[in-house]
C-alpha positions in Angstrom: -46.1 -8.9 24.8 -44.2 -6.4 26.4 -40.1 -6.3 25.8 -37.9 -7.3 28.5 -35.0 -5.2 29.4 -33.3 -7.6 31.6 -32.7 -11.3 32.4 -35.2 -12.6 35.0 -33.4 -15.6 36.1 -31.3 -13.4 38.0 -33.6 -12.1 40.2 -34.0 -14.1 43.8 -37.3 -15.0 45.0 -38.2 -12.8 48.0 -39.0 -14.1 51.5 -43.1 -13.9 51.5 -43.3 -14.2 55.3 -41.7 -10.9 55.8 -43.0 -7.9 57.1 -43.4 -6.2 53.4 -46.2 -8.8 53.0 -47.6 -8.9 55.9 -50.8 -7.4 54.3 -50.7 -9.5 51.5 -50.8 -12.7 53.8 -53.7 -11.5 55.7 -55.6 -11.1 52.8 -55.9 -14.6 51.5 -56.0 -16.1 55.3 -59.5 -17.9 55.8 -60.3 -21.1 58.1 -58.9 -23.3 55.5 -55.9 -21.4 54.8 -53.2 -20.5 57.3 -50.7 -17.4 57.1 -47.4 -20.0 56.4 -49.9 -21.8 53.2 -50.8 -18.0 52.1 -46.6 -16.9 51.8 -46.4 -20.2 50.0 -48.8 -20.0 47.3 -47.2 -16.0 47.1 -43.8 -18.0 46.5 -45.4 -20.0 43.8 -46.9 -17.6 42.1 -43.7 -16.0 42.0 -41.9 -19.1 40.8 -44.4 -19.7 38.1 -44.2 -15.9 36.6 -40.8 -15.9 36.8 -40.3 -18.7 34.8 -42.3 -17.6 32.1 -40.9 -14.8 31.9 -36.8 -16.6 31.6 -38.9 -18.6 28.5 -40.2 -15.1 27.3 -36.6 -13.6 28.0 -34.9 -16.7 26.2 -37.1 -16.5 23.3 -36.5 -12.7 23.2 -32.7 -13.6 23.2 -33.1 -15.9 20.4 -35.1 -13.5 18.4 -32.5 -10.6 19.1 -29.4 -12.6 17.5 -31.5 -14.2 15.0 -32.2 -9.9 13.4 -28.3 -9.4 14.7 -27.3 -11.9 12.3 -29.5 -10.8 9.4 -28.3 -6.9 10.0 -24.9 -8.5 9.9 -25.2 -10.4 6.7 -27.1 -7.3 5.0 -24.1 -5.0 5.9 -22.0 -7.5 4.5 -23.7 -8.3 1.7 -23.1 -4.5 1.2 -19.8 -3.7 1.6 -19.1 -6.9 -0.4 -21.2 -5.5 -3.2 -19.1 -1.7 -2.8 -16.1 -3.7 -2.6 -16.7 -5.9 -5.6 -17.8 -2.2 -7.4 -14.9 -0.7 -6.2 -12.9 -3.7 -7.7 -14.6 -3.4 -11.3 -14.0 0.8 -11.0 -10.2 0.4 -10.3 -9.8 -3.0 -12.8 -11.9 -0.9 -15.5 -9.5 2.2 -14.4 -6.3 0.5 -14.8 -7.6 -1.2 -18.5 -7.5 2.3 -20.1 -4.7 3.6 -18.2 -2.4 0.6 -19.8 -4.5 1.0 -23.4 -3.4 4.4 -22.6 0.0 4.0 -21.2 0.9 0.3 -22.5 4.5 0.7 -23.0 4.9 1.0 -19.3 2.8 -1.9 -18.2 4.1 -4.7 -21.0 5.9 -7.6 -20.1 9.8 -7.6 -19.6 11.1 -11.1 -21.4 14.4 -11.9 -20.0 16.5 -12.2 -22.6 19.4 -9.9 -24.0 18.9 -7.1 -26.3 18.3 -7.5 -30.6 19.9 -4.5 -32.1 17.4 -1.5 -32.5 16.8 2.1 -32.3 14.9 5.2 -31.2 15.1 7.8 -29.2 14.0 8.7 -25.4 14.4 11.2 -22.4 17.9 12.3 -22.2 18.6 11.4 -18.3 20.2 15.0 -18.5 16.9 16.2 -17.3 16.9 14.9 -14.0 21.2 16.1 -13.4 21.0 19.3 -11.1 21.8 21.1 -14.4 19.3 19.8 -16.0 17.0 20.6 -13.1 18.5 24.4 -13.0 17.9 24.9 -16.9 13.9 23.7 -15.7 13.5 26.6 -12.9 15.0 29.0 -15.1 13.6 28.2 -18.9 10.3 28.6 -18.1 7.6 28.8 -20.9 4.9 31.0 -21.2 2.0 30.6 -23.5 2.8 33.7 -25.2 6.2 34.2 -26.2 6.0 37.1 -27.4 4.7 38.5 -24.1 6.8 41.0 -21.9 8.4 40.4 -18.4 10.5 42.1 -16.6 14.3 43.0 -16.6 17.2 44.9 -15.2 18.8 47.2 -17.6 22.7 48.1 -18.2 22.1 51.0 -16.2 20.2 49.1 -13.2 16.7 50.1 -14.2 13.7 47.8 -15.1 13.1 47.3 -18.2 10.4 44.9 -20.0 11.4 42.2 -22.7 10.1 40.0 -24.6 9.8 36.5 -22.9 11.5 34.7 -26.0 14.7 37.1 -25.5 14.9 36.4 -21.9 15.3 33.0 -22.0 19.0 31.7 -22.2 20.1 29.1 -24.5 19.6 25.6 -22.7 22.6 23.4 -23.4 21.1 19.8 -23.1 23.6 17.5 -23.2 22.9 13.6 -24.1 23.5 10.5 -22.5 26.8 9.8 -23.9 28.6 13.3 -22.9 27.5 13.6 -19.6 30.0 12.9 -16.8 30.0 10.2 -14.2 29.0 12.3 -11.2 26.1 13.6 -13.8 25.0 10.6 -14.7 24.9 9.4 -10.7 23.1 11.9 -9.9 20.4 11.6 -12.2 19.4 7.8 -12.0 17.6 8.0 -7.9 15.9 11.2 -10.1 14.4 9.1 -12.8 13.7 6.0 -10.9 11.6 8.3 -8.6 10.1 9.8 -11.2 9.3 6.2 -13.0 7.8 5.2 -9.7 5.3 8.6 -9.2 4.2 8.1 -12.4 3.1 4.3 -12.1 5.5 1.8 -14.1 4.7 -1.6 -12.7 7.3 -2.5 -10.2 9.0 -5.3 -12.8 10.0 -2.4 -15.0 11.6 -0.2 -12.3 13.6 -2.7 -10.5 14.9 -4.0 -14.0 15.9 0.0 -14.8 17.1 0.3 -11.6 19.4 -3.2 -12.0 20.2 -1.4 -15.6 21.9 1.6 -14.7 23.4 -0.2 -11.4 25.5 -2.7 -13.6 26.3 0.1 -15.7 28.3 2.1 -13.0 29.6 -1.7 -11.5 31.0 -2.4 -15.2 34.4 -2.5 -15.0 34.6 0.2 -18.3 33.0 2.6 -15.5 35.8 3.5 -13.3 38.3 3.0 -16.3 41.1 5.5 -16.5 40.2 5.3 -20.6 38.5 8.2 -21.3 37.3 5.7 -24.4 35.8 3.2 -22.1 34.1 5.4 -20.1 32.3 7.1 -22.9 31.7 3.7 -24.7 29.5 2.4 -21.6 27.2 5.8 -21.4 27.1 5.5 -25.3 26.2 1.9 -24.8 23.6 2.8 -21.9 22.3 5.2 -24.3 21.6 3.3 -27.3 20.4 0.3 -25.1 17.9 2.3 -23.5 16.3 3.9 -26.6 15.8 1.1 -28.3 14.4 -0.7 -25.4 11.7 1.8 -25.5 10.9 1.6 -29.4 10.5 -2.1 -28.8 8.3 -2.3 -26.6 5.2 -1.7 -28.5 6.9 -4.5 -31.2 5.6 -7.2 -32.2 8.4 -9.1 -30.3 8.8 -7.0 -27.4 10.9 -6.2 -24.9 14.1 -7.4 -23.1 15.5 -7.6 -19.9 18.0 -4.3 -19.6 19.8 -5.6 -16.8 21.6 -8.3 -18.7 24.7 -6.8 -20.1 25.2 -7.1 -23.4 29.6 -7.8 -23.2 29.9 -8.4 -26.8 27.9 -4.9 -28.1 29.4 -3.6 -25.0 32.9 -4.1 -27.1 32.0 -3.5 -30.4 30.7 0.4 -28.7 34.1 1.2 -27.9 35.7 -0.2 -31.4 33.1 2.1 -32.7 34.3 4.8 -30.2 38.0 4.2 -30.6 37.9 4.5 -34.5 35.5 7.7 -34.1 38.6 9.2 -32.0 41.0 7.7 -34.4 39.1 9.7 -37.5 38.9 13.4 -35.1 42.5 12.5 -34.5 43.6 12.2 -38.1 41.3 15.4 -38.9 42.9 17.7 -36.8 46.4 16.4 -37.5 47.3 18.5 -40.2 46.3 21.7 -38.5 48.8 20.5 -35.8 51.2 20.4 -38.0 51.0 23.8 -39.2 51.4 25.4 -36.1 54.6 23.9 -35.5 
């Protein structure tokens, strides 16, 4: 059966005692059948084709949306199935990056630091000094390779790589200066986020060094204090880091230790008291 490329049921039956079919009309006109009964069994022959073809356009309908819905579910079906692979790619991804990376990815327990200790990146690194001593001490693979330089008297003059770079002065957590240490914390909580810490970790960092520069030892005009909260920040911070991977591990940074907090700057106070006493007698002396 042929396919139907439009709905029949719209179409109007035309007038059979018209002109157009005048010829029509005469054809089928005997002595038994006038010209008005000849247009009328032309109107139901027309009646009776049309409506089988509305059943054959219905059932074509039907037919249509019943393959619709079957392309429909297939595609589905599909991108259900490159979704679900998709899924089981980035879940199988994420396993080994955390096997690979676990001390990022393991679970922050909120509770206040046990005392431990080990060592991490100095947030120097990310101070514009820190940043300048990166543009400028570049390594090369060969050290022993030679660049170019600009000699007493002006002229170029090649070197050995080594000899050309200046001594990098890192400093650690504990000496650097307030406007330092501010300016490296957006830095490493950037960096923290490029690199994929889940976002538990960062925001408990970020709440870290936050109460850190809102701790009333902060702003102190004691040179003591101020030290004894970046040394305190310091210590905290590395040895959050070695436990993770413990059998017990980690805490929750943002909760301020007070009592360690003041036990720092007795430490602190009786490390100045000792320099003090040290360099006392050379004072002396020189009066």
């Amino acid at each position: 059966m042929d396919r139907l490329f439009s709905d029949p049921s719209l179409l109007v039956c035309p007038d059979f005692m018209g002109a157009r079919y005048q010829a029509m009309r005469t054809a089928m006109i005997t002595p038994t059948v006038t010209e008005a009964q000849a247009a009328e069994t032309l109107r139901t022959t027309w009646v009776l084709t049309n409506e089988d073809l509305c059943l054959q356009w219905q059932d074509q309908v039907t037919e249509d949306e019943h393959l619709s819905a079957e392309q429909k579910h297939a595609v589905e079906e599909e991108a259900e199935r490159e979704h679900l692979t998709l899924q089981l790619e980035e879940s199988t991804a994420r396993a080994d990056e955390k096997k690979k990376n676990c001390a990022k990815h393991s679970a922050i327990i909120i509770r206040p630091r046990p005392f431990a200790n080990d060592e991490e990146a100095l947030l120097y690194y990310w101070t514009n000094d820190g940043l300048d001593d990166a543009l400028v001490n570049y390594r090369t693979r060969d050290d022993d390779s030679m660049v170019p330089s600009i000699g007493e008297d002006g002229s170029t003059v090649w070197v050995s790589a080594a000899t050309s770079k200046p001594v990098v002065g890192v400093i650690v957590d504990r000496d650097l200066s307030p406007v330092d240490f501010a300016q490296a914390i957006p830095r490493i909580i950037a960096a923290i986020e490029d690199h994929d810490w889940t976002k538990q970790c960062v925001q408990m960092l970020a709440q870290f060094w936050g109460a850190i520069m809102l701790h009333h030892y902060w702003n102190s005009r004691d040179v003591l204090a101020s030290r004894a909260i970046l040394l305190y920040q310091e210590e905290q911070r590395q040895a959050w880091h070695s436990a993770i991977l413990s059998s017990n591990g980690s805490w929750d940074l943002s909760i301020l230790d007070e009592p360690t907090i003041v036990r720092t700057f007795d430490r602190v106070y009786r490390t100045s008291l000792i320099r003090t006493t040290t360099v006392a007698p050379d004072v002396q002396v020189r009066t």
